[in-house]
C-alpha positions in Angstrom: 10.5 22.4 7.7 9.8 19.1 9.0 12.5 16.6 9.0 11.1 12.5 8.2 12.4 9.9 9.1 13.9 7.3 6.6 11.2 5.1 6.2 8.8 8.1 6.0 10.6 9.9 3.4 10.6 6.5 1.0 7.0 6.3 2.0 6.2 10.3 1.3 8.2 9.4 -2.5 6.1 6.3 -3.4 2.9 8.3 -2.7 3.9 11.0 -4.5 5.1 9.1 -7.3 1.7 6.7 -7.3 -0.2 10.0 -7.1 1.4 11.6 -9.9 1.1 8.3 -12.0 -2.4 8.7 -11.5 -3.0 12.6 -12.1 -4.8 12.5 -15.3 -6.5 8.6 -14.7 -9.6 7.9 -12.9 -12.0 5.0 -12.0 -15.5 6.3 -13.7 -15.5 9.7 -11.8 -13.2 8.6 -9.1 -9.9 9.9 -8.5 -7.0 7.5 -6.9 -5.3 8.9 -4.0 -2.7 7.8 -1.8 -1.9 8.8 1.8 1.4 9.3 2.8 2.8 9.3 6.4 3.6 13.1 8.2 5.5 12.1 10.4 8.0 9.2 11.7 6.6 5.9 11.0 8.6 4.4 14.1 10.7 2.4 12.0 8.8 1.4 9.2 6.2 0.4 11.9 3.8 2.8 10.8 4.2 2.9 7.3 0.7 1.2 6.4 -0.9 3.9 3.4 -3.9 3.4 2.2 -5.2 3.7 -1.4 -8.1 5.2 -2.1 -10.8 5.9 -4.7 -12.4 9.2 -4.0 -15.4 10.7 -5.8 -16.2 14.6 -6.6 -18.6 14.6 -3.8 -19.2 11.9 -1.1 -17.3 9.1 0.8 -14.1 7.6 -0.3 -13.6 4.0 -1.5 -10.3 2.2 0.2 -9.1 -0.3 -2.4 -5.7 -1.2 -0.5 -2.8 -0.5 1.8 0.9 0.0 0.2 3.6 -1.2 3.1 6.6 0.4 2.3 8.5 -1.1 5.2 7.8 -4.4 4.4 7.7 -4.0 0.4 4.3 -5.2 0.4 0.7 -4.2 -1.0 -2.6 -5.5 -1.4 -5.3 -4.0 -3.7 -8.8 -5.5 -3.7 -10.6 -6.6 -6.7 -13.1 -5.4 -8.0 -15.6 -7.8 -6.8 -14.1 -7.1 -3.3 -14.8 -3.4 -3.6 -18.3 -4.3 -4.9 -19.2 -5.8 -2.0 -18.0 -4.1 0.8 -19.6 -0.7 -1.6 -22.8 -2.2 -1.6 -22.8 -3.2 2.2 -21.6 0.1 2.9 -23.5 2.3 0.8 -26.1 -0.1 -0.6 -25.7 0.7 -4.4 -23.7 -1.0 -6.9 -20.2 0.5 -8.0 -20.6 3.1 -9.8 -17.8 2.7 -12.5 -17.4 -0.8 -14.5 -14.6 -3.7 -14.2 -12.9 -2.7 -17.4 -11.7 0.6 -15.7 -10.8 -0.8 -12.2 -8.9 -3.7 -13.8 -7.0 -1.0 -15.9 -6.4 0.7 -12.2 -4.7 -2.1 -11.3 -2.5 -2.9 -13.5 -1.1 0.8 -13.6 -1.1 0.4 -9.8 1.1 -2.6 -10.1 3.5 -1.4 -12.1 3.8 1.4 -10.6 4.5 -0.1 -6.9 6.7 -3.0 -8.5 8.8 0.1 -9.9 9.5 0.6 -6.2 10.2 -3.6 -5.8 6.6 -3.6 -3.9 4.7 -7.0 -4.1 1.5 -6.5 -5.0 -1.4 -8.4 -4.2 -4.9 -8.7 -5.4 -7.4 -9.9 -2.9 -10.8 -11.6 -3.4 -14.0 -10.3 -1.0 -13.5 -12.6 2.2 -16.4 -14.9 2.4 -16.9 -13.5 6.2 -16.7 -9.6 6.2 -16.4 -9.4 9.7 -13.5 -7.6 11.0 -10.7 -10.0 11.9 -7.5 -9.4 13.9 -5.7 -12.6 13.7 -2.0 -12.8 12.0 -3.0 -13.9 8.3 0.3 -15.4 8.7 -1.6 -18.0 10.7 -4.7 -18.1 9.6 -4.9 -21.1 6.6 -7.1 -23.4 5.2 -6.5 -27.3 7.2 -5.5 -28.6 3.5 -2.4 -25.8 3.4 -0.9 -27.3 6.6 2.7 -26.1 5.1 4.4 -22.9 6.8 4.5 -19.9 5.0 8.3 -19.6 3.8 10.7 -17.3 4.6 12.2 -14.4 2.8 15.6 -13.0 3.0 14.2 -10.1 2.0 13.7 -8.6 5.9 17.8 -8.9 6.1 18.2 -7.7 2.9 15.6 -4.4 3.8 18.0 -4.3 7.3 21.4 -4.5 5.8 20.5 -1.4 3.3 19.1 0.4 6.2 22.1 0.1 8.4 24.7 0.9 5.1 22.0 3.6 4.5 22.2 5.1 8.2 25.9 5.0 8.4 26.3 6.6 5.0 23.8 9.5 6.0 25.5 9.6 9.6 28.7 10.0 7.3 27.7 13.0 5.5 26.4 14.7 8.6 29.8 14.0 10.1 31.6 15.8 7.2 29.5 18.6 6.5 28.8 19.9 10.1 32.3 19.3 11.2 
């Protein structure tokens, strides 16, 4: 039996909780999956799942990431997956608004259950693949810095109380 780390394991229980959510829904034909990390996500580091529409037959649709670590997501919209499906596949989507939109609201609630941010993301007027920090990339008018959260200390402090609490029990029950 494989032993995963803390941030895994919360990972491994959001997926199987989003997938479960989702066990009877689909978009048109498509049934929404959710990976889940196998092993240690180096701290939370690695924690990036994806969310994915897949049909019977054929390629898969990725329609967000879920970060754990960072209690974040982002699920596209469904005129974002309409355009990257008909620059990838060139056909148009082939289930209708109504059921995606439905999608994401589930999907929302779901990952808010789990105090994960979600948000929805418009196509990118430039589909080119872009590594720059979207932390720095802003329109000239929105020359404001992006604020600050407390909730990275908050995140630390219940992973240290979290740790010593576990590191606890181990004490106890192997000693």
């Amino acid at each position: 039996m494989k032993v995963l780390t803390q941030y895994a394991s919360h990972a491994n229980t959001i997926a199987d909780t989003f997938r479960a959510a989702f066990t009877k829904t689909k978009v048109g034909t498509h049934a929404v999956v959710m990976t889940a990390p196998t092993d240690s996500t180096k701290g939370g580091l690695l924690a990036l799942q994806h969310v994915t529409l897949k049909p019977e037959t054929g390629m898969a649709l990725v329609v967000g990431t879920v970060n754990a670590g960072e209690k974040r997501a982002e699920l596209r919209s469904y005129a974002h997956v309409a355009k990257v499906n008909e620059e990838r596949f060139k056909r148009p989507l082939p289930f209708d608004q109504a059921s995606y939109d439905a999608f994401l609201e589930k999907a929302e609630g779901v990952l808010g259950a789990f105090g994960i941010e979600t948000k929805v993301t418009d196509a990118p007027r430039d589909t080119a693949p872009s590594f720059a920090d979207p932390n720095e990339v802003r329109d000239a008018a929105d020359a404001q810095p992006a604020p600050r959260s407390s909730g990275a200390l908050l995140l630390a402090s219940v992973v240290v109380v979290l740790a010593l609490a576990g590191g606890a029990a181990w004490y106890i029950l192997h000693h």
